[in-house]
C-alpha positions as CSV (number, residue, x, y, z in Angstrom):
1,X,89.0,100.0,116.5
2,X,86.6,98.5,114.0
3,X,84.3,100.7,112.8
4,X,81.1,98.2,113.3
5,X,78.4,100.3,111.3
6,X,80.6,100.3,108.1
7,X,81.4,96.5,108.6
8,X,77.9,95.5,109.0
9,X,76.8,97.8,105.9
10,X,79.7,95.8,103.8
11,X,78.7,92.2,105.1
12,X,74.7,92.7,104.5
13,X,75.7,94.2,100.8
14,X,77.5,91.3,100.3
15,X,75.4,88.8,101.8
16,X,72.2,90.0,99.9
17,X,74.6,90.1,96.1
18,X,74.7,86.3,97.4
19,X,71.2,85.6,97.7
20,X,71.8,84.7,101.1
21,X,69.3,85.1,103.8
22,X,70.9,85.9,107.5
23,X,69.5,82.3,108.2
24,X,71.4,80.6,105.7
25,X,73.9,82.7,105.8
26,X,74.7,81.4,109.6
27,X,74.2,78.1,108.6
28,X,76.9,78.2,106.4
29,X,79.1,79.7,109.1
30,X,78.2,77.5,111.8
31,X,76.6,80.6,113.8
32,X,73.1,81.7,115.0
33,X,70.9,83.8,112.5
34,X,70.7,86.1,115.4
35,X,74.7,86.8,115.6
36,X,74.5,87.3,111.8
37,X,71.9,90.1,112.4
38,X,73.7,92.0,115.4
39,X,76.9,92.0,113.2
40,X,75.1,93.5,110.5
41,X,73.2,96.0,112.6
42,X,76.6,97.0,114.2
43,X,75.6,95.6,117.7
44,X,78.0,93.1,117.9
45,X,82.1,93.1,117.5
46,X,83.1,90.6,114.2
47,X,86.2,88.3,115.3
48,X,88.8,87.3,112.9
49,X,87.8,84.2,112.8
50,X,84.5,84.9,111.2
51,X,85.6,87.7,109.4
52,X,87.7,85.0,107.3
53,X,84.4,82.8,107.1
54,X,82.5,85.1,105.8
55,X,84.9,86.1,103.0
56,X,85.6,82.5,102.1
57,X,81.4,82.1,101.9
58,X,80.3,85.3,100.5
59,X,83.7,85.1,98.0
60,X,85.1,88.5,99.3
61,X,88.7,89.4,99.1
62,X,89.9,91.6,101.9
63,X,86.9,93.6,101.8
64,X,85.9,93.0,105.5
65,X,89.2,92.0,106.3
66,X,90.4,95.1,105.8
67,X,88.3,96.6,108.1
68,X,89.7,94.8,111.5
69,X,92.5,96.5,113.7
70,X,95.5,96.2,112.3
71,X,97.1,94.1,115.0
72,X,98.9,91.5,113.2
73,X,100.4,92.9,110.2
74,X,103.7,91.5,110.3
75,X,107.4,93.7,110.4
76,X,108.8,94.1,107.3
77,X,112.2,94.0,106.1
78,X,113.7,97.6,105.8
79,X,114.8,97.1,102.0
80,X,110.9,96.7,101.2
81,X,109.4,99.0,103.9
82,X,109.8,101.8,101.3
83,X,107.6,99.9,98.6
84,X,104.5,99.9,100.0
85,X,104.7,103.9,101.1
86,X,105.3,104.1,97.1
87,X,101.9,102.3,96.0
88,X,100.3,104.6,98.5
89,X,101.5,107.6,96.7
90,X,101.6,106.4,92.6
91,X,99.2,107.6,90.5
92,X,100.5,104.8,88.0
93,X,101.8,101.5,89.0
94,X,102.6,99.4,86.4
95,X,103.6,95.7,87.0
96,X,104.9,92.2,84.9
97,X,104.9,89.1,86.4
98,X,105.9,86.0,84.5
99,X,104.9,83.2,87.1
100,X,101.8,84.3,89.7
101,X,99.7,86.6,89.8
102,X,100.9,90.1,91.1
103,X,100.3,90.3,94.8
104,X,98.0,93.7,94.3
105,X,95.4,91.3,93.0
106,X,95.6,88.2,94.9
107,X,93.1,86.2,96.6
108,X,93.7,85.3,99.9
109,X,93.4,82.0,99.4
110,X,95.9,82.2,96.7
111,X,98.4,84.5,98.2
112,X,98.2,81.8,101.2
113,X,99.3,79.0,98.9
114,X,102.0,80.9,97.6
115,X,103.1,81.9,101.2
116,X,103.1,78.4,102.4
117,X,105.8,77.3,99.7
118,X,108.3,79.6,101.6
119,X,111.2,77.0,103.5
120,X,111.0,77.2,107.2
121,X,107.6,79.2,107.0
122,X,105.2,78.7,110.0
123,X,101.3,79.0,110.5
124,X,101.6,82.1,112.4
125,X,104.2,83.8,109.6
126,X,102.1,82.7,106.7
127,X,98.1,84.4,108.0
128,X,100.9,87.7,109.5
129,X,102.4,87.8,105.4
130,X,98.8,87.1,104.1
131,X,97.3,89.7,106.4
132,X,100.1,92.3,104.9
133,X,99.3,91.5,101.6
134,X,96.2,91.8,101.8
135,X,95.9,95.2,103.5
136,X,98.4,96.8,100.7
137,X,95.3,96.2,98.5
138,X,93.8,98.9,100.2
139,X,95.7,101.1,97.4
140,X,92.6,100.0,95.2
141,X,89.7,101.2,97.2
142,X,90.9,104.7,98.1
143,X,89.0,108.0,96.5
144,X,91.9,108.5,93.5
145,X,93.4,105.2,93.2
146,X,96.4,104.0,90.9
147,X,96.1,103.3,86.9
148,X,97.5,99.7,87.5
149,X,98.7,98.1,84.3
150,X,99.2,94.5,84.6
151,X,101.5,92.2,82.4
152,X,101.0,88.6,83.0
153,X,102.5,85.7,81.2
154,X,100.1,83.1,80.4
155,X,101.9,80.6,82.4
156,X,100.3,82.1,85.7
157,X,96.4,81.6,84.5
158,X,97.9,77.4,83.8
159,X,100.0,76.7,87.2
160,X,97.5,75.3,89.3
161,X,98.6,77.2,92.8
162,X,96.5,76.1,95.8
163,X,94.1,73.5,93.4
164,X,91.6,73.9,91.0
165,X,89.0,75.7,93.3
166,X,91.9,78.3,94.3
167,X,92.5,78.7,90.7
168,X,89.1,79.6,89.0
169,X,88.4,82.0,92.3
170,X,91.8,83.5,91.5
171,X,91.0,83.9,88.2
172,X,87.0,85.3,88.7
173,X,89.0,87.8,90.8
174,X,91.1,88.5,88.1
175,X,88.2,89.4,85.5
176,X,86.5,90.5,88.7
177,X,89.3,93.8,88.8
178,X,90.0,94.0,85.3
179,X,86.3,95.6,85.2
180,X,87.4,98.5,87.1
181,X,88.1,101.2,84.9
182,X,91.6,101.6,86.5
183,X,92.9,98.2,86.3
184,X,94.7,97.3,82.9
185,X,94.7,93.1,82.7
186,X,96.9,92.1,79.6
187,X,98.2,88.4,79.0
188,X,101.6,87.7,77.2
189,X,100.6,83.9,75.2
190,X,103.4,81.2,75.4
191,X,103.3,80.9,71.9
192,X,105.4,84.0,71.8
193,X,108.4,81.4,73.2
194,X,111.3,84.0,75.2
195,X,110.5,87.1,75.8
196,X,112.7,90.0,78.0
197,X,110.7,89.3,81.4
198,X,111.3,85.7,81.6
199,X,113.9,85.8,84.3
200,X,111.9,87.4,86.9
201,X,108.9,89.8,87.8
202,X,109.1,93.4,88.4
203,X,107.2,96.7,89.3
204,X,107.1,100.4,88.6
205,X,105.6,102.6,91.0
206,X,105.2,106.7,89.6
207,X,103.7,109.0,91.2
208,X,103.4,113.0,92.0
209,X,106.0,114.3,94.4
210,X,108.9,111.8,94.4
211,X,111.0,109.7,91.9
212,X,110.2,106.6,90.3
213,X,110.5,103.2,92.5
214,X,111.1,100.0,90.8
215,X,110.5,96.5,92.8
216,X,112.6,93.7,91.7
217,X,112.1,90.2,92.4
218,X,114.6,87.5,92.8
219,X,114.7,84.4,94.3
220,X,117.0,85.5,97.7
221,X,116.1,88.7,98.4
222,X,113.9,91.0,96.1
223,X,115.0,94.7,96.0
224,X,113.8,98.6,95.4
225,X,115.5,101.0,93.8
226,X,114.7,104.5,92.8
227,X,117.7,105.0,90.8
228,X,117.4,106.2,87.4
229,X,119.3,104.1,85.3
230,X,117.9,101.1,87.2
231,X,114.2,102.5,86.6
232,X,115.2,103.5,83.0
233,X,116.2,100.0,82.4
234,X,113.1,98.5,83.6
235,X,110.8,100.7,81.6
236,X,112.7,99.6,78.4
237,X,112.2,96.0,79.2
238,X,108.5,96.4,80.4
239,X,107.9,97.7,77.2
240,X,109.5,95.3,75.1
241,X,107.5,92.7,77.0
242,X,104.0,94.8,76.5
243,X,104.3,95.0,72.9
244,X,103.5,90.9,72.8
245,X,100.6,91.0,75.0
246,X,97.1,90.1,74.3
247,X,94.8,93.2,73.4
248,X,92.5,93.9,76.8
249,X,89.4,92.1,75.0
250,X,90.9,89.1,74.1
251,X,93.5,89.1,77.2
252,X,89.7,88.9,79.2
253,X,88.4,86.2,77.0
254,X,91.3,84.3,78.0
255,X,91.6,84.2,81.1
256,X,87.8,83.1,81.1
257,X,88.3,80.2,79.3
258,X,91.1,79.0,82.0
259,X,89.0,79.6,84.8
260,X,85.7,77.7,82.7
261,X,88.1,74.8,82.3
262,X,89.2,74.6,86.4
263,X,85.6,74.8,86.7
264,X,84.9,71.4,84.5
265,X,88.0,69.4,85.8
């Protein structure tokens, strides 16, 4: 069940951060000021339908979202079912992605663009996978949540997935995180040419109370290990890949430049 009083506290936070009265703000939704109000006041049961409004209006990213039943996630395959239980229990996650940006911080917007590219993918399949992804970000909001070190290459702030509106909201999520004091947001330039992560993105999951779990992606079927030499092997490379990335500062400054210049095009 959805707990109504919380969901109405996190819409009417967000709505007033968006200088948005209740009028306006049904306006914008194609709703009744009223219905915004009951909502709010936890009087009236939010559908999924304008759960998704509202975070598209008010620029959220899951954080109502997250807060519906979780009726549709969709069944996962049993090779990844044990990487999510490993997010959940990591203290550290760290993560390197040489193409998009890690799913941990995605928009849903984005992470639907990304989705859609998958061969034979339907409509249903696509909101069931964005649902998922989005309710593994969960990880973030929880009272001790992961140190999450995040290596991208600077290739993912250029390739325009989903349009330039898709891109500069991806990327003011981006910055958006990175000001959390336990997200790490680091940018490998292409000027650096080949570096050890270029054929394919990865993640290492540690935590208290069970071994190291590494994610591997690849283009049939991505994998997770907990093996040592497998996770001993990916730490070396991650490493040899951090040591060319942007300071933090400067990594930041970046990535606001590409999302000022999606804004002007």
């Amino acid at each position: 069940m959805v707990d109504m009083q919380v969901y109405g506290e996190v819409l009417k936070k967000a709505r007033n951060a968006a200088g948005l009265s209740q009028m306006a703000m049904g306006n914008l939704l194609s709703c009744s000021e009223s219905l915004v109000g009951l909502i709010e006041r936890g009087k009236r049961r939010p559908t999924k339908k304008f759960t998704l409004a509202a975070e598209a209006v008010l620029r959220l990213n899951g954080e109502l979202y997250r807060l519906l039943p979780n009726t549709s996630v969709m069944t996962v395959p049993k090779w990844f079912s044990e990487w999510p239980k490993a997010e959940e229990k990591a203290h550290t996650i760290r993560t390197w992605q040489p193409l998009v940006v890690p799913g941990l911080l995605q928009t849903a917007r984005y992470a639907r663009a990304i989705l859609s590219t998958e061969p034979g993918s339907t409509e249903q399949w696509i909101e069931a996978a964005v649902d998922t992804r989005l309710r593994r970000q969960s990880v973030f909001d929880r009272g001790d949540p992961p140190m999450y070190w995040a290596l991208l290459d600077e290739c993912v702030l250029l390739r325009s997935v989903g349009g330039r509106e898709v891109m500069r909201e991806q990327l003011e999520h981006l910055l958006k995180m990175a000001e959390r004091p336990n997200i790490s947001l680091q940018i490998v330039p292409l000027e650096i040419g080949a570096t050890a992560g270029l054929l394919g993105g990865f993640a290492i999951a540690q935590g208290d109370g069970m071994p190291d779990h590494v994610y591997l992606e690849a283009v049939a079927q991505a994998s997770v290990s907990a093996r040592e030499d497998t996770v001993r092997h990916v730490n070396v490379r991650y490493d040899a890949i951090h040591k060319w990335a942007h300071p933090i500062h400067v990594s930041q400054r970046l990535v606001r430049e590409v999302a000022a210049r999606y804004e002007d095009q």
